[in-house]
Structure formats: C-alpha cells, structure tokens
C-alpha positions, 0 to 999 in steps of 0.5 A: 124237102127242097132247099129254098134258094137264099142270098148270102146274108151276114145274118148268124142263123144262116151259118155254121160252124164247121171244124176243119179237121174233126179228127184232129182235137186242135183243129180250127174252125170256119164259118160256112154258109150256103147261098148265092152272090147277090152279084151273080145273074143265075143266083147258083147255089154255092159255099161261102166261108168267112174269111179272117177280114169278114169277107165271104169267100165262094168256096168253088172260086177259091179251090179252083183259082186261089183265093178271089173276092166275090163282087158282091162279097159281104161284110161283118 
C-alpha cells in the first residue's frame, strides 16, 4: 500500500520513537517522523528528528552539511 504524503506536523501520533543503538541497552532515543517541510515547493518525502530545542531537523540536510534548520522547522 502506498504511503500518503503528509506535512510534518508536532502531532505525537505521526511520531516514533527510535533507540539509536538497539544494541546497546543504555543507548538514547530520538523521536523521528516522516513527511515533508510545509516550506519546501516539491513537498519531497524526508526524515525529520526532533531536536532537544523541539526544532525538527531533515535528517538528509544534517548528515550532509552538519546541522541546519528547516524554513519552516516546527515547534513543540
């Protein structure tokens, strides 16, 4: 079944939580969502995790080029 495309919302049901390291037993856990930036035009399909401040944070931007905020990053 196909995924529906969704904005990035702060609501708690379109979250998980992931454990970083499920090998390790002390490893933290993140809280990740999938969806799109409302800012972004093309509304691409990415993954978002919620940083300690509760701005969301594109997964792909991070890993890439460091740490960057989203236009339209979104607030707890």
């Amino acid at each position: 079944m196909r995924k529906l495309k969704r904005a990035l919302t702060n609501d708690h049901k379109d979250c998980k939580l992931i454990k970083l390291d499920p090998a390790d037993p002390t490893s933290p856990y993140a809280v990740m969502q999938e969806g799109y930036d409302s800012a972004d035009p093309t509304c691409r399909m990415r993954m978002f995790y919620l940083q300690r401040d509760g701005q969301w944070i594109d997964e792909i931007a991070r890993s890439a080029q460091g740490v960057r905020r989203m236009a339209g990053a979104k607030t707890f």
